[in-house]
C-alpha positions as CSV (number, residue, x, y, z in Angstrom):
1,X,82.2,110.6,124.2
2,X,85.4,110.5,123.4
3,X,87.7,109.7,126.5
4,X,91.4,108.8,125.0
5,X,94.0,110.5,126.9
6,X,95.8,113.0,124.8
7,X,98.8,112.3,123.1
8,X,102.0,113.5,124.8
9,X,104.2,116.0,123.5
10,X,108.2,115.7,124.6
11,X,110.7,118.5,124.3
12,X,114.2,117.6,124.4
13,X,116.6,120.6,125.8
14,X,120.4,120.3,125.0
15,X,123.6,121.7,125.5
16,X,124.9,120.5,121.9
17,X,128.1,121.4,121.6
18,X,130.5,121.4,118.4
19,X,131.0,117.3,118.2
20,X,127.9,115.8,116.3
21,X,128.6,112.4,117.3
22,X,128.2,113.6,120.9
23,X,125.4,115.4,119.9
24,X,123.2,112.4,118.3
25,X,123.9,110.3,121.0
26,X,122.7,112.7,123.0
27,X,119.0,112.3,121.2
28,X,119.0,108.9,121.0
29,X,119.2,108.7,124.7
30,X,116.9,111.3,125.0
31,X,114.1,109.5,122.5
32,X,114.7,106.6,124.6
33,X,113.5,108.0,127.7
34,X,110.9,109.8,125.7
35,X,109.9,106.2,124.2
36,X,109.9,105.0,127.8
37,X,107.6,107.9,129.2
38,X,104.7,107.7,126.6
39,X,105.4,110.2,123.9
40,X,104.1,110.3,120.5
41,X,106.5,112.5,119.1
42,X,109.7,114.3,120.5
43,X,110.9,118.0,119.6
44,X,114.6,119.0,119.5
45,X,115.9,122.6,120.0
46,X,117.4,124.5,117.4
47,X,120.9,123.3,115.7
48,X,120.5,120.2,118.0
49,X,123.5,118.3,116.1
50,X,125.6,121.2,115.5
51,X,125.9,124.3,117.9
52,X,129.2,126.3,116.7
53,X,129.6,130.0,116.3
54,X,133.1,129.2,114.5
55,X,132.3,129.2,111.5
56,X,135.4,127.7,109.8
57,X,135.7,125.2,112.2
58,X,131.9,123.8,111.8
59,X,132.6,123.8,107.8
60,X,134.7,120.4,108.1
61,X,130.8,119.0,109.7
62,X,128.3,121.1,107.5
63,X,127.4,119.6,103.4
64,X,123.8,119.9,101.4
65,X,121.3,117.6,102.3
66,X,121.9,115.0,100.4
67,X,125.4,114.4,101.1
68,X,124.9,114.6,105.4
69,X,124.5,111.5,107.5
70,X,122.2,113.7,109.7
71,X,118.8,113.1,108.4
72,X,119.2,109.8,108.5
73,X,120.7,109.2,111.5
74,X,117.6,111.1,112.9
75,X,115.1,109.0,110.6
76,X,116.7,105.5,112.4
77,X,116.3,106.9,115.7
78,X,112.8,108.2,115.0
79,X,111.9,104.5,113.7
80,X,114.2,102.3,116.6
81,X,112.0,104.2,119.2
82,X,108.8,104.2,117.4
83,X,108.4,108.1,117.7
84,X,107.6,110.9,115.1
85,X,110.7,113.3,115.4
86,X,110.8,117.3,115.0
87,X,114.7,117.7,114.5
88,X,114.7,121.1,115.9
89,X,117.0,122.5,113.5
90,X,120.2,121.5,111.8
91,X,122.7,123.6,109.8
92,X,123.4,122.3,106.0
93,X,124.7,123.5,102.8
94,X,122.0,125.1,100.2
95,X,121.9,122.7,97.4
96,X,124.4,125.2,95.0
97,X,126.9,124.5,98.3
98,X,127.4,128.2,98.3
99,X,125.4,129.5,101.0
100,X,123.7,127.4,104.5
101,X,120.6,127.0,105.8
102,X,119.0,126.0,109.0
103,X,116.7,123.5,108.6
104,X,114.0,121.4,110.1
105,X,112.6,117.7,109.0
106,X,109.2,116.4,110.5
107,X,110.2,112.5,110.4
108,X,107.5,110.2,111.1
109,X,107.7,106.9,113.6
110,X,108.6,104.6,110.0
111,X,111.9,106.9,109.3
112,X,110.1,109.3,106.8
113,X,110.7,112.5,106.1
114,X,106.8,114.0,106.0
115,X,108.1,118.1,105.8
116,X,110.9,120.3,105.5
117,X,111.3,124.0,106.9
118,X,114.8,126.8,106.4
119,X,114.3,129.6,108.7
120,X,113.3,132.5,107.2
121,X,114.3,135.4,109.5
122,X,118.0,135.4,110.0
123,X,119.0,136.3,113.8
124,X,121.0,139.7,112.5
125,X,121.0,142.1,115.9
126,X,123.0,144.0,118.3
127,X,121.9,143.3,122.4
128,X,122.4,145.6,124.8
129,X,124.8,143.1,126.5
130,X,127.0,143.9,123.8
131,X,126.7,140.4,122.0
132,X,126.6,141.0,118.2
133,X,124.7,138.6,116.0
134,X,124.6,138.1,112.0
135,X,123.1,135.1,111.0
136,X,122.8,136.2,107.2
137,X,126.4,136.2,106.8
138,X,126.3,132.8,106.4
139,X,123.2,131.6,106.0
140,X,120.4,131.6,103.6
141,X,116.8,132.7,104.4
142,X,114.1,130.4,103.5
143,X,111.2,131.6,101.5
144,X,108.2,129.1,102.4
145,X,105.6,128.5,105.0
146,X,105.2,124.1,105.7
147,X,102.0,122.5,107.7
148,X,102.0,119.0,108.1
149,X,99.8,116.6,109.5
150,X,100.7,114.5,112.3
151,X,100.1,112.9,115.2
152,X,99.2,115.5,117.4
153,X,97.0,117.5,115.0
154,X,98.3,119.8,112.1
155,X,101.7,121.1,112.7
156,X,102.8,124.2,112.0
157,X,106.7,124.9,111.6
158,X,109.3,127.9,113.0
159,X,112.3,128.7,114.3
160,X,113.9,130.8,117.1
161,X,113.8,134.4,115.7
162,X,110.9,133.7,113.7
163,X,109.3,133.5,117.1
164,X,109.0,137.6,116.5
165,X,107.1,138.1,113.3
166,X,103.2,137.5,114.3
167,X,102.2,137.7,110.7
168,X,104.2,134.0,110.2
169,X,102.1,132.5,112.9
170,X,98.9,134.2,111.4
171,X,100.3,132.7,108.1
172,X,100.9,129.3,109.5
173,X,96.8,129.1,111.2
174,X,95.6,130.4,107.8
175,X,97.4,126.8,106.3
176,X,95.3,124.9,109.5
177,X,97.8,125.2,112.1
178,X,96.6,123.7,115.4
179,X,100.2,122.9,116.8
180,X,103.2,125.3,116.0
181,X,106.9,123.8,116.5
182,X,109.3,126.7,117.9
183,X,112.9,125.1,118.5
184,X,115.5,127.8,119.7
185,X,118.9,128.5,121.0
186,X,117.8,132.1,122.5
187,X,120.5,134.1,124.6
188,X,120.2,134.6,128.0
189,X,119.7,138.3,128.0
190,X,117.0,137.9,125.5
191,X,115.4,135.4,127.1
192,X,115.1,136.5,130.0
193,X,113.5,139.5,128.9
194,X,110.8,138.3,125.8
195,X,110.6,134.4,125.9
196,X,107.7,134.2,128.1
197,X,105.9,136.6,127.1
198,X,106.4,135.9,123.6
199,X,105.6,132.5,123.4
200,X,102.3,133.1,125.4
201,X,101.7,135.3,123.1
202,X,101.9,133.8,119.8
203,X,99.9,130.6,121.6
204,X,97.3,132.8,122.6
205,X,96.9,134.7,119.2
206,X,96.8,131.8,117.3
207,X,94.6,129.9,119.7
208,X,97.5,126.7,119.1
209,X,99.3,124.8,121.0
210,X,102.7,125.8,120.9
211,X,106.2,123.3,121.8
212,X,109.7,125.2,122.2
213,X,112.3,123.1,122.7
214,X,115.3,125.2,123.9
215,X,119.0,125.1,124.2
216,X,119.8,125.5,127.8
217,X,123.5,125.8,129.5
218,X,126.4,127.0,128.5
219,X,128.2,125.4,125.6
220,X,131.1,124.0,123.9
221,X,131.9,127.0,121.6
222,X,131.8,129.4,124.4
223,X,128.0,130.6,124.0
224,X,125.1,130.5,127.5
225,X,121.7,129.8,126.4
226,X,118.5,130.4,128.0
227,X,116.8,127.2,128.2
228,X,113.5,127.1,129.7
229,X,111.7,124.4,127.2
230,X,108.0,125.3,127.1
231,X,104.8,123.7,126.1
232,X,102.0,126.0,126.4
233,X,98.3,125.4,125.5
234,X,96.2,127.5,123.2
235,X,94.4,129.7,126.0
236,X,98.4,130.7,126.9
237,X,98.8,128.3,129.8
238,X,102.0,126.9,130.7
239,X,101.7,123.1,130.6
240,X,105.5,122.1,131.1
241,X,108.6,124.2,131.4
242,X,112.2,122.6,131.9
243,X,115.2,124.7,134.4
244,X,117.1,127.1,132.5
245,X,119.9,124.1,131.9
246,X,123.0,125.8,134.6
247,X,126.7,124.2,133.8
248,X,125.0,121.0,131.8
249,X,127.9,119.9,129.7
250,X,127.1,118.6,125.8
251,X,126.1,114.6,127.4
252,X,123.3,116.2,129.1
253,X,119.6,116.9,128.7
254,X,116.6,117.6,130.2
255,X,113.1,116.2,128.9
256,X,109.6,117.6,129.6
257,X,106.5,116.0,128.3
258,X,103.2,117.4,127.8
259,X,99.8,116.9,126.7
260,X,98.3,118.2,123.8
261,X,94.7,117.9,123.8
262,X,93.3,117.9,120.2
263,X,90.1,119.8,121.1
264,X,91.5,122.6,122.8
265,X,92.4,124.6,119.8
266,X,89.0,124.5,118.6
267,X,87.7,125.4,122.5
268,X,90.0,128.5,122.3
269,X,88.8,129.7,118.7
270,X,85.4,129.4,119.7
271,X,85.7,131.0,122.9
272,X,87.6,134.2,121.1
273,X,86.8,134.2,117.7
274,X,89.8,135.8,116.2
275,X,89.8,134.6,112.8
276,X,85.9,135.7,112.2
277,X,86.4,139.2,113.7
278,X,89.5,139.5,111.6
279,X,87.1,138.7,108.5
280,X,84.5,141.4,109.5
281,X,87.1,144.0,110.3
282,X,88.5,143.4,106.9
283,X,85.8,143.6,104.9
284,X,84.8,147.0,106.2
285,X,88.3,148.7,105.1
């Protein structure tokens, strides 16, 4: 019988603010302590290097992939600490230059890049607070699902508003899912209202594991974010949560670690076979 202890999960909540050299040294200190503690692999929150609403003034900071000293800043840190590294999110230029995207890398503990994601559902809303969101102005949607293997089981990736649309999770378990990656800079009158419940919600549907690394305070460009990182198991357990992240200026963090128990995916899907009653209902339509 096997009796390993599970791997351990850490989620890194930030205040980034609009400098990205305060920002990334900001993670590495973060994936230090992570390092330190036991993790296997560290998750950022969404647009951990960059987090600017102005949009002319994050342009001087923002180029396609290839030309940004981003990735491999992050692909150095991931291999100086020995740790796979989610990158949350980060905002670069499509490859044309014309349009953005915000984009995840899955880097590996030897500095490779094993996946890429773009967010596919662009944060375009009006809040009852009055706050006024259009993502798609600026940026472009992605239009592909990514899986990847790693060290704590089959990884399945998201961001923030994606968090809404169950048929991407569904999507994601079809591709072997176990783990799903949900990095996020939510507001604080939407979180307070639907992060919770949401989160529970897509672990428990998709019987996996889910790790949401937040932004958390209130930031540089003027912005409050919700915080609240969460690692929840897949019978919709809380297993760590972090403090909502207060007057944390852009030096700070918080880090909460968690296990992930490989088996307990499988021990949810066999207790509440979702995808095999899914099968039977849709054969008979």
């Amino acid at each position: 019988m096997d009796t390993a202890p599970a791997p351990l999960a850490a989620l890194v909540q930030m205040t980034s603010g609009i400098d990205p050299a305060v920002n990334l040294a900001t993670v590495d200190r973060a994936l230090a302590e992570a390092a330190d503690r036991g993790a296997t692999m560290a998750f950022l929150p969404e647009m951990s290097l960059l987090l600017d609403r102005d949009r002319q003034r994050s342009v001087a900071h923002i180029a396609r992939e290839v030309d940004s000293p981003w990735p491999a800043a992050l692909q150095a840190m991931a291999e100086r600490h020995g740790l796979w590294l989610h990158s949350g999110s980060m905002p670069l230029l499509t490859d044309d230059g014309e349009r953005r995207v915000n984009r995840s890398h899955v880097i590996a503990a030897d500095g490779s890049i094993r996946a890429r994601y773009d967010k596919i559902h662009m944060f375009d809303v009006t809040l009852p607070s009055g706050e006024n969101w259009t993502e798609s102005a600026a940026y472009a949607g992605g239009a592909a699902i990514e899986v990847v293997d790693t060290p704590l089981g089959r990884l399945g990736l998201s961001i923030c508003y994606d968090l809404r649309f169950p048929e991407l999770y569904r999507a994601l378990v079809d591709h072997g899912a176990e783990v799903v990656a949900i990095p996020a800079a939510f507001t604080v009158s939407t979180g307070e209202a639907h992060w919770h419940i949401l989160l529970r919600a897509r672990a428990i549907e998709t019987a996996c594991h889910i790790l949401a690394a937040a932004q958390g305070g209130t930031h540089a460009d003027g912005r409050a974010t919700f915080g609240h990182s969460l690692a929840i198991d897949p019978w919709g357990a809380i297993l760590a949560e972090a403090e909502a992240g207060g007057t944390a200026s852009d030096r700070d963090y918080r880090l909460t670690i968690a296990p992930v128990a490989k088996e307990a995916s499988a021990r949810a899907r066999q207790a509440i076979p979702l995808g095999r009653s899914r099968a039977v209902r849709a054969a008979d339509l």
